[in-house]
C-alpha positions as CSV (number, residue, x, y, z in Angstrom):
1,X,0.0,0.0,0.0
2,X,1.5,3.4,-0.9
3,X,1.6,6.2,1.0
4,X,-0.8,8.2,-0.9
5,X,-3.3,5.6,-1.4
6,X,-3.8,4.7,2.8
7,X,-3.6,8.5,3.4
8,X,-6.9,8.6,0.8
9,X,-8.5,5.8,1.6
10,X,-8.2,6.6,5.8
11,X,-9.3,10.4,4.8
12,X,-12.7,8.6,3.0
13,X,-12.9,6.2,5.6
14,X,-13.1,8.9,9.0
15,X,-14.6,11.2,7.0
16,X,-17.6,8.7,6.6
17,X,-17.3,8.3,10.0
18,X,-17.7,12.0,10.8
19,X,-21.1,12.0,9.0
20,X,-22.2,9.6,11.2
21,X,-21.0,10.7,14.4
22,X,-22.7,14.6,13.3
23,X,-26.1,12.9,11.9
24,X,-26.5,11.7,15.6
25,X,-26.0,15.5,16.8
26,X,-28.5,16.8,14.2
27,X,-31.5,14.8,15.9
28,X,-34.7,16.9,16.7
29,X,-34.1,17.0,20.3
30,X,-30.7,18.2,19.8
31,X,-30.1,22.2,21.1
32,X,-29.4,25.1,18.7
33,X,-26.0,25.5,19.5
34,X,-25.1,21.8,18.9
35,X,-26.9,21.4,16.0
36,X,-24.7,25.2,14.5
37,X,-21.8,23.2,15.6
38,X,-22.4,20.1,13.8
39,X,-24.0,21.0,10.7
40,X,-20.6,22.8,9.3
41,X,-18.9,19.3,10.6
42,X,-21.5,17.4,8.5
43,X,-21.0,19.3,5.0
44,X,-16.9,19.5,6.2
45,X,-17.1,15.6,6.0
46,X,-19.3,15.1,2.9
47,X,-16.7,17.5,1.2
48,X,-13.8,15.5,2.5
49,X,-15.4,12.0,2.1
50,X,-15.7,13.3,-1.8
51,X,-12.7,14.6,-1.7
52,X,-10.8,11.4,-0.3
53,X,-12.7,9.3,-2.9
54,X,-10.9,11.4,-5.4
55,X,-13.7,14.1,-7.2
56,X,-11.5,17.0,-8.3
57,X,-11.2,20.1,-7.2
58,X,-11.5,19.4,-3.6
59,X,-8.7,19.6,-1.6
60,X,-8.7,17.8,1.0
61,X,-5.7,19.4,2.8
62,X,-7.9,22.8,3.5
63,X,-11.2,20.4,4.2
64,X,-9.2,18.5,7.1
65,X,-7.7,21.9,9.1
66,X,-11.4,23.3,9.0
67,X,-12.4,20.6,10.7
68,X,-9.5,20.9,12.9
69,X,-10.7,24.1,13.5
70,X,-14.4,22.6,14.0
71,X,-13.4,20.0,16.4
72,X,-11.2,23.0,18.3
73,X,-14.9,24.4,19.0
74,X,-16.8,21.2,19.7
75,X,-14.5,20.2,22.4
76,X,-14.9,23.2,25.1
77,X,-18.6,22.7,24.0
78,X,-18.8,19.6,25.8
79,X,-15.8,20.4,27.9
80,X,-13.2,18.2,26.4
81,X,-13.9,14.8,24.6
82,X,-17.8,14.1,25.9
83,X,-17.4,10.4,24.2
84,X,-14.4,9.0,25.5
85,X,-11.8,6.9,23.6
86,X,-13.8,7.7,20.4
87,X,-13.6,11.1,20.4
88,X,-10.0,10.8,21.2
89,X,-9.4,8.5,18.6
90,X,-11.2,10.7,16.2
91,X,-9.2,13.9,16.9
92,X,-5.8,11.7,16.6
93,X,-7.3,10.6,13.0
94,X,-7.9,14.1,11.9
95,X,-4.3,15.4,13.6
96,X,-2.7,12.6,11.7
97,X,-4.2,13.5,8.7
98,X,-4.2,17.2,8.8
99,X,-0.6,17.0,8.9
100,X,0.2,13.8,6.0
101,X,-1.9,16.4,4.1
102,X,-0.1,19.8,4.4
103,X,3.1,19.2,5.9
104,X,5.7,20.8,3.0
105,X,8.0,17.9,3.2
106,X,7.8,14.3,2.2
107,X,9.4,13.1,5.0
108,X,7.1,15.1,7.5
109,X,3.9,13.7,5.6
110,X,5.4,10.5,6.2
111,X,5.5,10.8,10.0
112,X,2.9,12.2,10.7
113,X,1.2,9.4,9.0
114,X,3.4,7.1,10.7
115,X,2.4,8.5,14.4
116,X,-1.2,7.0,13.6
117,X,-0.2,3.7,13.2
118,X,1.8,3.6,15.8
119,X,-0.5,5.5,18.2
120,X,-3.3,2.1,17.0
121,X,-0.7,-0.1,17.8
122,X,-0.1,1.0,21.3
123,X,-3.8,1.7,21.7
124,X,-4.1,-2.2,21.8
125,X,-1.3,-2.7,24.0
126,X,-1.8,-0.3,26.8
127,X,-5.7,-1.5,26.5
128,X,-4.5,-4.5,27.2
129,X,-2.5,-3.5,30.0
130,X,-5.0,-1.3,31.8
131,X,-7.2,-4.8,32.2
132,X,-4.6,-6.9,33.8
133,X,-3.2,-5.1,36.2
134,X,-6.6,-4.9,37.1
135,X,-7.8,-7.4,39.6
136,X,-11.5,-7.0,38.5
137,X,-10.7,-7.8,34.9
138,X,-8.5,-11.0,35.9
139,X,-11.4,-12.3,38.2
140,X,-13.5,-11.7,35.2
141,X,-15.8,-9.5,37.8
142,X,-15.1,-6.7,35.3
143,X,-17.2,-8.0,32.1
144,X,-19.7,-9.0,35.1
145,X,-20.7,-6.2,35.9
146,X,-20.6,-5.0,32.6
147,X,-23.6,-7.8,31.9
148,X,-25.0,-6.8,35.1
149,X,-25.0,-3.3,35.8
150,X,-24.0,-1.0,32.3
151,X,-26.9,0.8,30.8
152,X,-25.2,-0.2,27.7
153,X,-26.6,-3.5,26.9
154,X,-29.2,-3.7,23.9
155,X,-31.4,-6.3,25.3
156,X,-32.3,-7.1,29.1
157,X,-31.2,-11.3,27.8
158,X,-27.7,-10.3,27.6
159,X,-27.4,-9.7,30.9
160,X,-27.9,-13.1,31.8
161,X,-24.1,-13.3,30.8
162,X,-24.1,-11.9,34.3
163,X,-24.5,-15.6,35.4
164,X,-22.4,-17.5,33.8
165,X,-18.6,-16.8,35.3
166,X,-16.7,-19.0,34.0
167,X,-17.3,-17.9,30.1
168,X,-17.0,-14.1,31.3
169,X,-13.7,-15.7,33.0
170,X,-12.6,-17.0,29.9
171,X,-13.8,-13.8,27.7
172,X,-12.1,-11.6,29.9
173,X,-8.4,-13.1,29.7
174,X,-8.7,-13.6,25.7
175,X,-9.3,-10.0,25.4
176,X,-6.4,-8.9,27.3
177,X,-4.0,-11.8,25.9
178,X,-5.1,-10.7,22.3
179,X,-4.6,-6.7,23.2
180,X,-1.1,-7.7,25.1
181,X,0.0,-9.9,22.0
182,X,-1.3,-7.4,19.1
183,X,2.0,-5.7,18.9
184,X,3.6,-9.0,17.5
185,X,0.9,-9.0,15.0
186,X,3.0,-6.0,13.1
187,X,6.1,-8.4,12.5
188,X,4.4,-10.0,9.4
189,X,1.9,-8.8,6.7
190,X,-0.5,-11.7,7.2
191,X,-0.5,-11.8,10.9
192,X,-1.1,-8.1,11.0
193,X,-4.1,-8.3,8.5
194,X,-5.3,-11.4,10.9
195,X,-4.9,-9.5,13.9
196,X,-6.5,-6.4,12.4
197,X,-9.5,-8.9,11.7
198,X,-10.2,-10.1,14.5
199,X,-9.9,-6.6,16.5
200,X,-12.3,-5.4,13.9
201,X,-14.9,-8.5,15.0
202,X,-14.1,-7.4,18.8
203,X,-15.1,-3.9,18.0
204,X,-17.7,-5.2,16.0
205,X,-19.4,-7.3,19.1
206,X,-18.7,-3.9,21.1
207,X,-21.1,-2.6,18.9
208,X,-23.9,-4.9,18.5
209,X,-23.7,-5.7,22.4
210,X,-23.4,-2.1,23.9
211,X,-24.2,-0.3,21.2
212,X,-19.9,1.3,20.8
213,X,-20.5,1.9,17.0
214,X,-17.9,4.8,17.5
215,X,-15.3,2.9,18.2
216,X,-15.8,0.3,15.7
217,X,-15.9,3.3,12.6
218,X,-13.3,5.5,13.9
219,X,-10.7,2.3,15.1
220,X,-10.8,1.1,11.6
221,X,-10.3,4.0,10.0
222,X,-6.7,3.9,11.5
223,X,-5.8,0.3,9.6
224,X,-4.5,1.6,6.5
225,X,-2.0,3.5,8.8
226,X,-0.8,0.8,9.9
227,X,-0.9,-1.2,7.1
228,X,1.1,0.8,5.2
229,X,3.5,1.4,8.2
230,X,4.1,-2.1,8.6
231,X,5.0,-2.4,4.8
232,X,7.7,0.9,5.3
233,X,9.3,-0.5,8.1
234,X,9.8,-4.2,7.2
């Protein structure tokens, strides 16, 4: 994958992912001042999405530091990133690409692109590393509670998870192995597209289970980043 091609395809790929994270801010019981901030976001996006798909004249460098500028307003709106790790991730996708856009140099494009890949490689790893040095997540009393408790849950069924601690046991210590071991996924091509796979079905269950669909869009915008790093570095 060239360096061009993963910086287009990731600019298509969040910028999609924009469009659905503003659609949800555009609903009708959404308040004037949200709906002024996220209506520019929304047309930012579409133009970038085109853009990133390749229609001409676009340019996709301007279209990503307006939405810099965007996000710059959204943030003390909410006072800082309202949604997390999503919203985080989505302001390091846009950084990232900001600066592979309009950075003068080669070199400087290349590293900033670069960063993102690496930043979704240790996003795994330190994930991984938050759960088990965390006695609740070895015990598996983490995901319990998760089943038990979290508003998040689509379907009052799931929580009958709740009950079953041994398979919430199990669950637990296969997430954390897989997010420990993910870095050795980057040492080949096809274990890195396996392991990218398979994190892409965990976000996937996220969202079907507790309704994450952030994280799933805006994690997998990152792949190409490191994709293409993988292929520059080895």
């Amino acid at each position: 994958m060239t360096l061009d091609g993963a910086i287009q395809l990731t600019t298509a790929m969040m910028a999609a992912a924009f469009v659905q994270q503003s659609l949800e801010h555009l609903r009708p019981a959404a308040r004037l001042e949200e709906r002024l901030l996220f209506v520019p976001r929304l047309v930012l996006s579409l133009l970038l999405l085109a853009a990133g798909l390749g229609v001409a004249g676009l340019h996709p460098g301007w279209l990503t530091l307006a939405l810099v500028a965007n996000h710059l307003l959204i943030l003390p709106f909410f006072n800082g990133p309202y949604n997390g790790g999503a919203d985080r991730m989505s302001l390091l996708v846009l950084l990232c690409l900001a600066g592979a856009w309009n950075l003068p140099e080669p070199a400087w494009r290349e590293l900033a692109f670069a960063y993102l890949g690496l930043q979704l490689l240790l996003s795994y790893f330190m994930a991984g590393w938050v759960k088990v040095v965390n006695p609740e997540w070895r015990s598996g009393r983490a995901l319990r509670d998760v089943f038990l408790f979290s508003a998040y849950p689509a379907g009052e069924n799931l929580r009958r998870w709740a009950e079953r601690p041994g398979v919430l046991f199990a669950m637990g210590w296969a997430v954390i192995g897989f997010e420990l071991a993910f870095p050795l996924a980057f040492l080949s091509q096809p274990t890195l597209i396996a392991g990218l796979a398979i994190a892409a079905l965990f976000h996937g269950a996220n969202a079907c289970l507790f309704g994450l669909n952030r994280f799933f869009w805006i994690w997998i915008c990152a792949y190409p980043s490191i994709l293409w790093l993988q292929e520059r570095v080895l």
